[in-house]
PAVEXMAR-884969 format. One line per 8 residues: number of its first residue (from 1); their letters; for each residue x, y, z negated of N, C-alpha, C. Coordinates in steps of 0.02 Angstrom, whole numbers, plus 50000, padded with zeros to 5 digits. Layout:
<nodes>
NUM = a = X/Y/Z/X/Y/Z/X/Y/Z; ... .
</nodes>
This chain:
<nodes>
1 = xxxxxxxx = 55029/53671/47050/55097/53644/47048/55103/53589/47101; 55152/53596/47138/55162/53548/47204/55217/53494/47151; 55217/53421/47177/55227/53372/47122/55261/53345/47182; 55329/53328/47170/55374/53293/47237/55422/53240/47182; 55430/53161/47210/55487/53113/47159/55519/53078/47229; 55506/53102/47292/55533/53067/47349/55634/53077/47330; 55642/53022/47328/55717/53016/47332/55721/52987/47412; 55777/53064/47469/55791/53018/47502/55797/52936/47536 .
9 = xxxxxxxx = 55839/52906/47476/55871/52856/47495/55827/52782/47466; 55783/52796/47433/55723/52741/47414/55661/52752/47418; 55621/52691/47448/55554/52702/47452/55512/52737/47385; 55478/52758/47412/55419/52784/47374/55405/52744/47305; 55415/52750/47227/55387/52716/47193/55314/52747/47140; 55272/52703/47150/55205/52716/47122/55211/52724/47058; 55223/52674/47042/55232/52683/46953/55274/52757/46928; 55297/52799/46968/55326/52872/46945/55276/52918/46960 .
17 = xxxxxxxx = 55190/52901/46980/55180/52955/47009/55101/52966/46971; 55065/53015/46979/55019/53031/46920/54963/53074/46973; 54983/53061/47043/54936/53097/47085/54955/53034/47156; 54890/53011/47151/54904/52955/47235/54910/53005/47292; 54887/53042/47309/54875/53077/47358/54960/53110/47379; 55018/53125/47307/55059/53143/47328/55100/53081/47339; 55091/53028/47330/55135/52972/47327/55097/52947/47400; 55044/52970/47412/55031/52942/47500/55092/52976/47528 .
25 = xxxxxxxx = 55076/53056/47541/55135/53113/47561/55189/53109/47567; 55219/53057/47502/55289/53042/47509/55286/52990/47539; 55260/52955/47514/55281/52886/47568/55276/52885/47662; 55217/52933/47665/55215/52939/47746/55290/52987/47779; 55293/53020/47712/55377/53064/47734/55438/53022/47741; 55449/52979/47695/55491/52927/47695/55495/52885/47750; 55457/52873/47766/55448/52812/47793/55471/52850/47891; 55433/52905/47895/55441/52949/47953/55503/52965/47969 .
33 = xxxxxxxx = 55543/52974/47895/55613/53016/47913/55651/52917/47946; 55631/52867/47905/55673/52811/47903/55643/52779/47954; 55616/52808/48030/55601/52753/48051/55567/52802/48108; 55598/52778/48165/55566/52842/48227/55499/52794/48251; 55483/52743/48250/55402/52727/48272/55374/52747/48194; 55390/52766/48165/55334/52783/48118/55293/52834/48122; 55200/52833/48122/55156/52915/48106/55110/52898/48068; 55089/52938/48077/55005/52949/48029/54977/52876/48073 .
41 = xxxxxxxx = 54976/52908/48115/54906/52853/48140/54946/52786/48160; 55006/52767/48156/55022/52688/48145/55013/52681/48081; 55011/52720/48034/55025/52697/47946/54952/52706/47955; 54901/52726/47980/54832/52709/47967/54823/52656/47996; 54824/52630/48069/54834/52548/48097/54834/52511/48056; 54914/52517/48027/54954/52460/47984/54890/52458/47917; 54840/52499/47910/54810/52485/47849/54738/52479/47875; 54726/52465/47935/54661/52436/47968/54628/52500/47955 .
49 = xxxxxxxx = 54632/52562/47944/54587/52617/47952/54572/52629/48016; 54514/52646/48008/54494/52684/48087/54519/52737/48111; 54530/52791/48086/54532/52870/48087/54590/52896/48055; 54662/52902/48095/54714/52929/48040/54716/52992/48029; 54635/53022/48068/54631/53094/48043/54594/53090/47965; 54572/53054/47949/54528/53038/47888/54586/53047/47839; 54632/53007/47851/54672/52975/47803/54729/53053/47790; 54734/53069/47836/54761/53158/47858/54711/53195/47787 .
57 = xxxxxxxx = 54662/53194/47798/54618/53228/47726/54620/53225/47664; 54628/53142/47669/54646/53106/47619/54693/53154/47583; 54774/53155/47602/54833/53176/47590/54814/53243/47563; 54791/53263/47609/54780/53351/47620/54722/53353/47534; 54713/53311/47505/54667/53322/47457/54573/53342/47480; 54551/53354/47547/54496/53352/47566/54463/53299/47567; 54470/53257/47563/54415/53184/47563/54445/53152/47509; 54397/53100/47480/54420/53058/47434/54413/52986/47476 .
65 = xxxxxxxx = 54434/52946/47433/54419/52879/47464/54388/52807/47431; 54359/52739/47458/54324/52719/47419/54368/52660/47410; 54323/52613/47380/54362/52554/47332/54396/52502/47412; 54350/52498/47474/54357/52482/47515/54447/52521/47546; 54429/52578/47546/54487/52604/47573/54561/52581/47552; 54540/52574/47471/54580/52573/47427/54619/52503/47456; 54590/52462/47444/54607/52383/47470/54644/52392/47523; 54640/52431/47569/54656/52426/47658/54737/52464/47637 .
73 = xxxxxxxx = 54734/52505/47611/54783/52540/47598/54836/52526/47541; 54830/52479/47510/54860/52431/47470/54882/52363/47528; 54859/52346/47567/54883/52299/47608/54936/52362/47667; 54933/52419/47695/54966/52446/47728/55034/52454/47691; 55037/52472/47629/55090/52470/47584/55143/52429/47570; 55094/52372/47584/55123/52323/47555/55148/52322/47476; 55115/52341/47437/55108/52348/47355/55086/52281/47316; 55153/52256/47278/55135/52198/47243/55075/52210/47196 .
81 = xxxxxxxx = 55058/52156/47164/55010/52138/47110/55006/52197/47065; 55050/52214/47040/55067/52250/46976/55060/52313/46994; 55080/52358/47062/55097/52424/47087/55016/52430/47100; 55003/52360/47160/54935/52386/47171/54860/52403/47109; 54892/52355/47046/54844/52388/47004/54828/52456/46997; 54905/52467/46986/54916/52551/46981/54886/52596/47009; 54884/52595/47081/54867/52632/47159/54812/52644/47129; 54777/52578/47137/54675/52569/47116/54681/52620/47075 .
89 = xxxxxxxx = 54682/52603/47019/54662/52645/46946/54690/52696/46940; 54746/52733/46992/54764/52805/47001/54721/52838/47033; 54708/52797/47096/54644/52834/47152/54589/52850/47093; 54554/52817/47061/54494/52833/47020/54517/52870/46986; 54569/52877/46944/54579/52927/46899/54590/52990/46926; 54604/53013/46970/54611/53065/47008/54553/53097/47029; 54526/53026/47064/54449/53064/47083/54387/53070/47034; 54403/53051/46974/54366/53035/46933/54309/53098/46918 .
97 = xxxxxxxx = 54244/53108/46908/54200/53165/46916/54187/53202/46842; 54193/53154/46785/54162/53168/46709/54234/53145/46674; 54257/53174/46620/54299/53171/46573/54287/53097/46550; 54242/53071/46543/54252/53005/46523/54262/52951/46557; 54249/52964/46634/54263/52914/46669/54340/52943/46701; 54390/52999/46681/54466/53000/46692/54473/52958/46623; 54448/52978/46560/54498/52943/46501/54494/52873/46518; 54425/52836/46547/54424/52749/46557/54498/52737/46604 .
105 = xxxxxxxx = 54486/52761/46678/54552/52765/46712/54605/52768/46670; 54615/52825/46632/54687/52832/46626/54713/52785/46558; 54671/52745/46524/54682/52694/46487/54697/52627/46515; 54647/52630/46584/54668/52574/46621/54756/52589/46657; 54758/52646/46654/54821/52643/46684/54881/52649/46652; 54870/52651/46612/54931/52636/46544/54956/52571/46529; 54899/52506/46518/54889/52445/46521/54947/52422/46599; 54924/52441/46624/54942/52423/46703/55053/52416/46701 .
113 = xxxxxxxx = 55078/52457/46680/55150/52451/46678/55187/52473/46650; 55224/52442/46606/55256/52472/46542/55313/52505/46571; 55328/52506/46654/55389/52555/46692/55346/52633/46706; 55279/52635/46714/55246/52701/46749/55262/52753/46715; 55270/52809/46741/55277/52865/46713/55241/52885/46668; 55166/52882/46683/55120/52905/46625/55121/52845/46557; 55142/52789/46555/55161/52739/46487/55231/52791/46446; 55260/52800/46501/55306/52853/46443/55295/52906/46430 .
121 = xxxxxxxx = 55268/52940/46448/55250/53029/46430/55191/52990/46382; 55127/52933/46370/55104/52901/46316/55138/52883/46259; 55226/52876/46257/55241/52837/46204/55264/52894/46183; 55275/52971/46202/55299/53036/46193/55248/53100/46167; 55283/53113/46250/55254/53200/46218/55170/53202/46230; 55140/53162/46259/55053/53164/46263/55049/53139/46188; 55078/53136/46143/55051/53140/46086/55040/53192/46050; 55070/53240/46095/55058/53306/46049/55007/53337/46073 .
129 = xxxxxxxx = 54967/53341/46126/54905/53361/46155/54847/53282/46097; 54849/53221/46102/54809/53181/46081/54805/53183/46001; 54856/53206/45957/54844/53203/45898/54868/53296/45845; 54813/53313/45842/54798/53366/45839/54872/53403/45790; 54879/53356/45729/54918/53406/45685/54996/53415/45686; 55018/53377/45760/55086/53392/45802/55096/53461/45807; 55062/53507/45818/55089/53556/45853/55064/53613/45783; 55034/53584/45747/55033/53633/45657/55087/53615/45627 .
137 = xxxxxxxx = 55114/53568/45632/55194/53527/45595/55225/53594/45624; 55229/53580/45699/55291/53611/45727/55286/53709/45720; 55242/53720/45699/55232/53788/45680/55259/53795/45598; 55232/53754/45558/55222/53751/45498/55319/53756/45481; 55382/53722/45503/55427/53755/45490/55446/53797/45487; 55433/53856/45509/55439/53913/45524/55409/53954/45452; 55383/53917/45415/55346/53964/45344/55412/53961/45315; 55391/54032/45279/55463/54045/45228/55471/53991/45182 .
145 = xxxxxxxx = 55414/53960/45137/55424/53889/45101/55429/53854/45128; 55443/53841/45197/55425/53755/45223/55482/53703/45175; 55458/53658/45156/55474/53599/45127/55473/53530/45173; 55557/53508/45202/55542/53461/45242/55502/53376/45217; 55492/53387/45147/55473/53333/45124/55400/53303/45151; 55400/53244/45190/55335/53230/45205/55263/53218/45163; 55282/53217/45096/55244/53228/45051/55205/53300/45059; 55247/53335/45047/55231/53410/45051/55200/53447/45111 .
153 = xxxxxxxx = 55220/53411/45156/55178/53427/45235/55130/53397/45228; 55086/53325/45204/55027/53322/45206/54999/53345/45160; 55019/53363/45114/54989/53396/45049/54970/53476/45096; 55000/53501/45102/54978/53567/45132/54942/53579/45208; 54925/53507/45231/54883/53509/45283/54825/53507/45306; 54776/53561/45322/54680/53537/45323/54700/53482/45353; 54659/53443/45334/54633/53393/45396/54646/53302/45363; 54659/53327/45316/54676/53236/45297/54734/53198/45309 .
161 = xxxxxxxx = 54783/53234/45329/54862/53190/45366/54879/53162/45296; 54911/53084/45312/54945/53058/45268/55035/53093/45272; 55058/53078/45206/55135/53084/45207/55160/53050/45256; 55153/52977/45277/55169/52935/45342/55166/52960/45400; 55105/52996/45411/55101/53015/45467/55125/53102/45494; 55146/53131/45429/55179/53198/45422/55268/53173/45459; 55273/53097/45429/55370/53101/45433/55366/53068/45495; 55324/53035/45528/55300/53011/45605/55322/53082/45630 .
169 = xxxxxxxx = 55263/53123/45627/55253/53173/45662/55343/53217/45671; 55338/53256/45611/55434/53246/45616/55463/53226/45639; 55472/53144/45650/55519/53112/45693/55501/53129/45771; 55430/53126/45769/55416/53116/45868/55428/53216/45898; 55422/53249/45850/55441/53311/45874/55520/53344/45880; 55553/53294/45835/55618/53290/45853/55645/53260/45892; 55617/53183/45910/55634/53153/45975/55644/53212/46025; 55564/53228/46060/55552/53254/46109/55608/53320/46100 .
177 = xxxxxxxx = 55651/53327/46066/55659/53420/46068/55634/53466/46044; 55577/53479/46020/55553/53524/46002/55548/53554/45933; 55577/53506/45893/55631/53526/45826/55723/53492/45840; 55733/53547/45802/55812/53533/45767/55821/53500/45700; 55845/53440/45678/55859/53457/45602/55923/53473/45581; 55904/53532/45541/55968/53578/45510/55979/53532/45443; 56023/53558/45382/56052/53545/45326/55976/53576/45284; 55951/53637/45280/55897/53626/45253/55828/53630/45259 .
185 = xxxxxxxx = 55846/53579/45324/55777/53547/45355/55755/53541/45427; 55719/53590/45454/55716/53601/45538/55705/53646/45563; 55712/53666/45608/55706/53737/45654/55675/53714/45723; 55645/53763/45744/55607/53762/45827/55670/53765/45885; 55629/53724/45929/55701/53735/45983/55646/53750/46037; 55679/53812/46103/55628/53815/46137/55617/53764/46202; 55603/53723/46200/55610/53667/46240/55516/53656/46240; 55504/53675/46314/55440/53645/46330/55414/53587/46361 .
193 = xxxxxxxx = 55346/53565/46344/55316/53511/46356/55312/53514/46433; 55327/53468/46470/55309/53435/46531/55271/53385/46562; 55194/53410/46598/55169/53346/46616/55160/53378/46681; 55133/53345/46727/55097/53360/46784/55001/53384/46767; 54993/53440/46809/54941/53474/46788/54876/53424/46793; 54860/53365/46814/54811/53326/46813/54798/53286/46737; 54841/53273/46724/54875/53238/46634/54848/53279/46605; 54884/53348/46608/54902/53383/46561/54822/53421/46544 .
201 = xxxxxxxx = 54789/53428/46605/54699/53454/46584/54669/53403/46546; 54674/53345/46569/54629/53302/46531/54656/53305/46450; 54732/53318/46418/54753/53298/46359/54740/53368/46335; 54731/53421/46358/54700/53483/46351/54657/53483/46298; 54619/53459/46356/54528/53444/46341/54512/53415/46251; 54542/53356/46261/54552/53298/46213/54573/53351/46156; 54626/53391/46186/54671/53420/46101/54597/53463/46078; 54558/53496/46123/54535/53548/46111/54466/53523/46059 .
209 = xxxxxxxx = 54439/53449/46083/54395/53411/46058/54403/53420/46002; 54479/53360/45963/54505/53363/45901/54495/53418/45877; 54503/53480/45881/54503/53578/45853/54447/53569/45824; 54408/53550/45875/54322/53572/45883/54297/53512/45805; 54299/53485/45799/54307/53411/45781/54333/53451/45691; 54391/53451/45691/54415/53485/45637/54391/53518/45611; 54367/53577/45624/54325/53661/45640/54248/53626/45597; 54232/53554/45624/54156/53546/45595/54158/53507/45522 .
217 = xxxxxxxx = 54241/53493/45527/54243/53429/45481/54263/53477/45408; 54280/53557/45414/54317/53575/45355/54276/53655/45345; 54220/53653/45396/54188/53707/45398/54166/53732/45311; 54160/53666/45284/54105/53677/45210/54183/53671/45160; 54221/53640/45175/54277/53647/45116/54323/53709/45090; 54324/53755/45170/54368/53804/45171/54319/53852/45132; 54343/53906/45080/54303/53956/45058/54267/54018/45129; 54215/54047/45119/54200/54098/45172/54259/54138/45197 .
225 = xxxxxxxx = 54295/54171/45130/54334/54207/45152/54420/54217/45161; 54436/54142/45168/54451/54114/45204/54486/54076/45283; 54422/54102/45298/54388/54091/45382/54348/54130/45416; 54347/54125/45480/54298/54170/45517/54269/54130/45560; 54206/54109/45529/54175/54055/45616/54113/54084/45631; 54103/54123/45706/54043/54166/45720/54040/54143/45779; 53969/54151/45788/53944/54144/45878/53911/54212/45896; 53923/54225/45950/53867/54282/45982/53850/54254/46033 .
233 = xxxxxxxx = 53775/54258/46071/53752/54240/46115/53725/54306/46147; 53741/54304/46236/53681/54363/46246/53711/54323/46330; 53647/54371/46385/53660/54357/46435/53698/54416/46488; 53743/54390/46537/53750/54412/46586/53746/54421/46649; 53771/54456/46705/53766/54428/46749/53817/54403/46789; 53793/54341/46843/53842/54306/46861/53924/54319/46882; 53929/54360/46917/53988/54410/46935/54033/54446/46906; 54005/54430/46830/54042/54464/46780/54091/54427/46730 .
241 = xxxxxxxx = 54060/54356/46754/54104/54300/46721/54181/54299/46714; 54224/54312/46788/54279/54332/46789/54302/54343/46735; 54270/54409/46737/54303/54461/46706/54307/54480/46645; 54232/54408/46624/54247/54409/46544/54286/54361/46525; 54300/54321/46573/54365/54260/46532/54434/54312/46569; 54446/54358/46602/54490/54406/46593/54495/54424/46531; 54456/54451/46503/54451/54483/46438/54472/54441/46386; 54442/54390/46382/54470/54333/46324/54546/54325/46345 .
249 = xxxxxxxx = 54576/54313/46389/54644/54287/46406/54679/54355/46377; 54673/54412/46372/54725/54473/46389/54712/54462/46279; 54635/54463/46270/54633/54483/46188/54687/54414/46147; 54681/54354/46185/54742/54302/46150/54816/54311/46155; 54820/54372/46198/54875/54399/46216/54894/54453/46160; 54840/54475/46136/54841/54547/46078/54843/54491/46013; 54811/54453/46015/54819/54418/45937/54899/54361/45921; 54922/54387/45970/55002/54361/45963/55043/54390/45933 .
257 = xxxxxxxx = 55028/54452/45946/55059/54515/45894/55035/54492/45823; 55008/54468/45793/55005/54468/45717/55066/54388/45700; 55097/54373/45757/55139/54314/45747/55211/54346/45718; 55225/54316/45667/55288/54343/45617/55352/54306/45665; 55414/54324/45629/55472/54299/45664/55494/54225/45598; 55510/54173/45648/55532/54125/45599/55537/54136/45528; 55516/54089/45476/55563/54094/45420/55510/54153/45372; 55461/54192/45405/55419/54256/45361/55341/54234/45366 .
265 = xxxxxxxx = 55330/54181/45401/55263/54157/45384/55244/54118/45335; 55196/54145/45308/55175/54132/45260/55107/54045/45253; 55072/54078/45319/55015/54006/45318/55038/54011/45411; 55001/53935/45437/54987/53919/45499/54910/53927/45510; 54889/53977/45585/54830/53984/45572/54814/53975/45663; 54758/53946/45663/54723/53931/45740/54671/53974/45754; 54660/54018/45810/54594/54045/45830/54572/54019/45873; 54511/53972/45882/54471/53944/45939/54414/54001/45977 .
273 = xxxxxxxx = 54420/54030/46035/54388/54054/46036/54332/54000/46122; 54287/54017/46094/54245/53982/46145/54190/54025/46190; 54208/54015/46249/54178/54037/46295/54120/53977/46334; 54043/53974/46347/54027/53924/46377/53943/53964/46394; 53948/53913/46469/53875/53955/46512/53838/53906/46449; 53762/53918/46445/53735/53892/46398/53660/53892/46454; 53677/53902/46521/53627/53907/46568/53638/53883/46644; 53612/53829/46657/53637/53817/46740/53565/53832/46781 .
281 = xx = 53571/53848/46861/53543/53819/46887/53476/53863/46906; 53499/53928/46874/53443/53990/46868/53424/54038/46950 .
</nodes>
């Protein structure tokens, strides 16, 4: 997904943007259209770089850059106190190598400005990727009994949800759109979630944790039959990988068909299926 917030008629603002590399892009565009001495290699000057072919890579997503760079290019900007926190702790989060050192970033960058884009998609819809039983609520209307009473939604939920946090959940899925409330009760609206694809992997990840997490926490409560939790292990060979996460994608495609039409479901049900090398380096 190509990610563009350049408005003509105003500079570049950081705090809207969730990828530095495209907020370099815009700004070197901006600044080019508003200003005939402007290029690459004066906006690398103006930021004491050596090489505005480097900084060319930069953009282009081929090179990353270091804490040094970072500094130089925060003075080319000219980015107050507050923006330049931002910049910093976007660059790392972006380049970040291990899931735990994006979640440190992207906590630091929440802290950083209660105007940034990612503080509001935090006070929103990334709650429904971070807290698992958002998106069982929003299925769970759809049962022929559903009962909007928040009592009754945590009562009928694995996982431990309080009533509080059932009429939370309600409210923040109606904020966002993604319920209606009718006269007797709520309905789905098809209105989808929007993040930018860098966000949206990491809150992925996180949702998928919580599953995993769940899956260990209710393994012994749920009766056998019930549930289905199996592993198979065997080996393949490398080249074939494709084509077996082909296979998984098309079979989640076949287990959609057992999905009823509003209003005739009876339970809400999740299939995790897990795919993972269990071998590197052979």
């Amino acid at each position: 997904m190509v990610e563009t917030l350049m408005d003509s008629k105003k500079d570049p603002d950081i705090l809207q943007y969730t990828n530095y590399r495209v907020f370099l892009r815009d700004y070197y565009e901006y600044k080019k259209k508003t200003s005939v001495a402007f290029s690459l290699r004066y906006f690398a000057e103006k930021a004491g770089l050596s090489s505005h072919a480097h900084l060319k890579l930069v953009i282009d997503g081929k090179r990353n850059i270091t804490k040094n760079t970072v500094m130089k290019l925060i003075g080319g900007l000219g980015l107050s106190e507050q923006n330049a926190a931002y910049f910093e702790n976007l660059v790392f989060f972006n380049q970040a190598k291990t899931e735990k050192e994006k979640q440190f970033y992207y906590a630091l960058l929440l802290k950083t400005s209660p105007r940034s884009k990612l503080h509001k998609l935090e006070n929103a819809q990334l709650r429904i990727f971070k807290e698992w039983y958002h998106s069982v609520i929003l299925e769970m209307v759809t049962l022929k009994n559903f009962n909007a009473a928040p009592e009754w939604v945590a009562r009928h939920l694995t996982g431990g949800v309080t009533p509080a946090q059932a009429a939370d959940s309600l409210k923040l899925l109606s904020d966002l759109g993604l319920l209606l409330k009718t006269a007797n009760g709520y309905r789905q609206q098809n209105k989808l979630l929007t993040t930018d694809d860098e966000v949206q992997d990491m809150m992925v990840k996180i949702y998928h944790q919580q599953m995993l997490k769940l899956t260990e926490e209710t393994i012994f409560d749920i009766p056998a039959d019930q549930r289905d939790v199996s592993t198979i292990t065997f080996g393949i060979q490398r080249k074939d990988f494709p084509a077996l996460k082909k296979h998984l994608q098309l079979m989640r495609k076949e287990l959609l068909d057992f999905s009823v039409d509003a209003g005739d479901a009876e339970d809400v049900v999740q299939v995790n299926i897990q795919l993972l090398p269990l071998t590197r380096g052979m």
